[in-house]
C-alpha positions as CSV (number, residue, x, y, z in Angstrom):
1,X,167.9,100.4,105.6
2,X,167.8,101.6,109.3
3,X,166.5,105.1,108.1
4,X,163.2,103.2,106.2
5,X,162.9,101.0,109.4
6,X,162.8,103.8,111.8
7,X,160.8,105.8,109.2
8,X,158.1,103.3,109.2
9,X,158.1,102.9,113.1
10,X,157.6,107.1,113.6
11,X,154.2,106.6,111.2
12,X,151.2,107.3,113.6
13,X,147.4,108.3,112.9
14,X,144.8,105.4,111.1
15,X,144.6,104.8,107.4
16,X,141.2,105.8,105.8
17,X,140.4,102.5,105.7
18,X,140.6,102.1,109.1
19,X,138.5,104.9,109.6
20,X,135.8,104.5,107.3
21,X,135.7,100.7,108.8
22,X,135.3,102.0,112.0
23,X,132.5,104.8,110.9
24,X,130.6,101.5,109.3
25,X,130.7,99.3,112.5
26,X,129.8,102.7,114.5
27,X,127.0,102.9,112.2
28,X,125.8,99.1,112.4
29,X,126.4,99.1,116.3
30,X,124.5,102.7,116.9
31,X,121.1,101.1,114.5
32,X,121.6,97.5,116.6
33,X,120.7,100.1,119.7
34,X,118.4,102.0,118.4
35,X,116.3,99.2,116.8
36,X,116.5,96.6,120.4
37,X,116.7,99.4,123.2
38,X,113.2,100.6,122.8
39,X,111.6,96.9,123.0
40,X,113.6,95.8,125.7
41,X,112.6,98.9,127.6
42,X,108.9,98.0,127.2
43,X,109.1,94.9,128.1
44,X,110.5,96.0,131.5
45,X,107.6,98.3,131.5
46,X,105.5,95.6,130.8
47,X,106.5,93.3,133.1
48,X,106.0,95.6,135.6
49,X,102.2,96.8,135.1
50,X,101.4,93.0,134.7
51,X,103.2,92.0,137.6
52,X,101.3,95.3,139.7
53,X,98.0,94.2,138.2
54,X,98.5,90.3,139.3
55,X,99.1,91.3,142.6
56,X,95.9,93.7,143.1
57,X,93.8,92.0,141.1
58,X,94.9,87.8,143.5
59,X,94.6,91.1,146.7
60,X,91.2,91.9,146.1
61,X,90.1,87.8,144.3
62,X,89.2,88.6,141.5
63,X,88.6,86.2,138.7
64,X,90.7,86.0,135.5
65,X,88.5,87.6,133.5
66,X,88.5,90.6,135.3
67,X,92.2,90.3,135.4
68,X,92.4,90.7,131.5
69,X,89.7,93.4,131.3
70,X,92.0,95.5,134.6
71,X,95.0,94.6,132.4
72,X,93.6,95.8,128.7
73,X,92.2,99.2,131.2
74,X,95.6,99.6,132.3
75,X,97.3,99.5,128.5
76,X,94.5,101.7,127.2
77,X,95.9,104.1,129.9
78,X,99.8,103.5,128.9
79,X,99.0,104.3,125.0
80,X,99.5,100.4,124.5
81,X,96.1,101.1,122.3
82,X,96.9,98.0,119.6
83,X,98.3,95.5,122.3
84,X,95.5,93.4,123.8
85,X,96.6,91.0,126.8
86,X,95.2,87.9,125.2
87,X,97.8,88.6,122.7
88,X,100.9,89.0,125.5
89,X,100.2,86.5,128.4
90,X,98.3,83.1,128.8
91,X,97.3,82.0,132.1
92,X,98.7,79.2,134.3
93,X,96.2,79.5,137.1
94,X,93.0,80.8,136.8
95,X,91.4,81.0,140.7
96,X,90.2,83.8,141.9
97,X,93.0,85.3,144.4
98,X,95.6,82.6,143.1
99,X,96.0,84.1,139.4
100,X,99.5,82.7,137.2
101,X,100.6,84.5,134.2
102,X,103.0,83.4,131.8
103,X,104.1,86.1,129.2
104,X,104.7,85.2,125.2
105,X,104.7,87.7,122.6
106,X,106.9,89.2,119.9
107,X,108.1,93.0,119.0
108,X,109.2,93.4,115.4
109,X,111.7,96.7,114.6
110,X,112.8,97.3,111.0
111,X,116.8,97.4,110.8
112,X,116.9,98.0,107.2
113,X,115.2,98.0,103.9
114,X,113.5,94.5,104.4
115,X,115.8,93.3,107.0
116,X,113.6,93.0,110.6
117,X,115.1,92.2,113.7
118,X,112.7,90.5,116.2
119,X,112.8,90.4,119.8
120,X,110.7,87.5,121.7
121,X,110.1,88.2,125.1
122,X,108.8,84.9,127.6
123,X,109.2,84.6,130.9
124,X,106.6,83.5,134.0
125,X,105.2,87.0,136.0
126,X,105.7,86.9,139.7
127,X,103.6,89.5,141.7
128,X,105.3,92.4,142.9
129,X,106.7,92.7,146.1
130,X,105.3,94.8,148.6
131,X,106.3,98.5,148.3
C-alpha cells in the first residue's frame, strides 16, 4: 500500500486532457484578442482625431457643419473611407467656437461561423490638451 501511495505521489507531467483543455481555452482566449484588440485600438484612434479636430475647428470658430465636413476630410485621409461622422458622433453644442461632441457607434467582428461579437463605444469628446 505505501509503494502505490508513493507511486502515485512521484507521477508528474499533465494528462492529455489537460492539455488539449488547455490548447482549447488558448485557442478561445487568442480569437477573443484578435477579434476586440483591433476595435478598441480604433476607437483610441478615433477619439483622438475627433478630439484634435474639436479643438482646431472651437480655435479657429467654426460652425458645426464645417466641423463634420473637417472631420469626414480627416477620415478620408485615415482610410476610414465607409465611416461618415454623422454615423459616429451627435452633437451637444452646436456654437461656433463652443462645439460638444458626444460619440455613439458600434464595430461588429466575426468570432465564428455566425457568432459576432460587438463592441459599442460611447463616451463625451473633450478637446485635446495643449501639446
Amino acid at each position: 500500500m505505501a509503494q502505490q501511495i508513493t507511486g502515485l505521489h512521484s507521477q508528474r507531467g499533465a494528462s492529455v486532457t489537460g492539455i488539449v483543455l488547455l490548447l482549447i481555452f488558448l485557442v478561445v482566449a487568442g480569437k477573443l484578442v484578435i477579434a476586440i484588440a483591433p476595435a478598441q485600438v480604433g476607437d483610441y484612434q478615433l477619439t483622438k482625431l475627433l478630439s484634435s479636430q474639436l479643438k482646431e475647428s472651437n480655435n479657429n470658430n467654426e460652425t458645426a457643419k464645417q466641423f463634420v465636413e473637417r472631420v469626414n476630410r480627416q477620415l478620408s485621409v485615415n482610410a476610414h473611407y465607409d465611416t461618415n461622422a454623422e454615423d459616429i458622433f451627435t452633437f451637444t453644442n452646436k456654437k461656433a467656437g463652443q462645439l460638444a461632441i458626444h460619440k455613439e457607434y458600434n464595430v461588429t467582428n466575426n468570432f465564428f461561423a455566425n457568432v459576432d461579437i460587438v463592441s459599442r463605444f460611447e463616451g463625451e469628446i473633450e478637446m485635446a490638451e495643449n501639446d
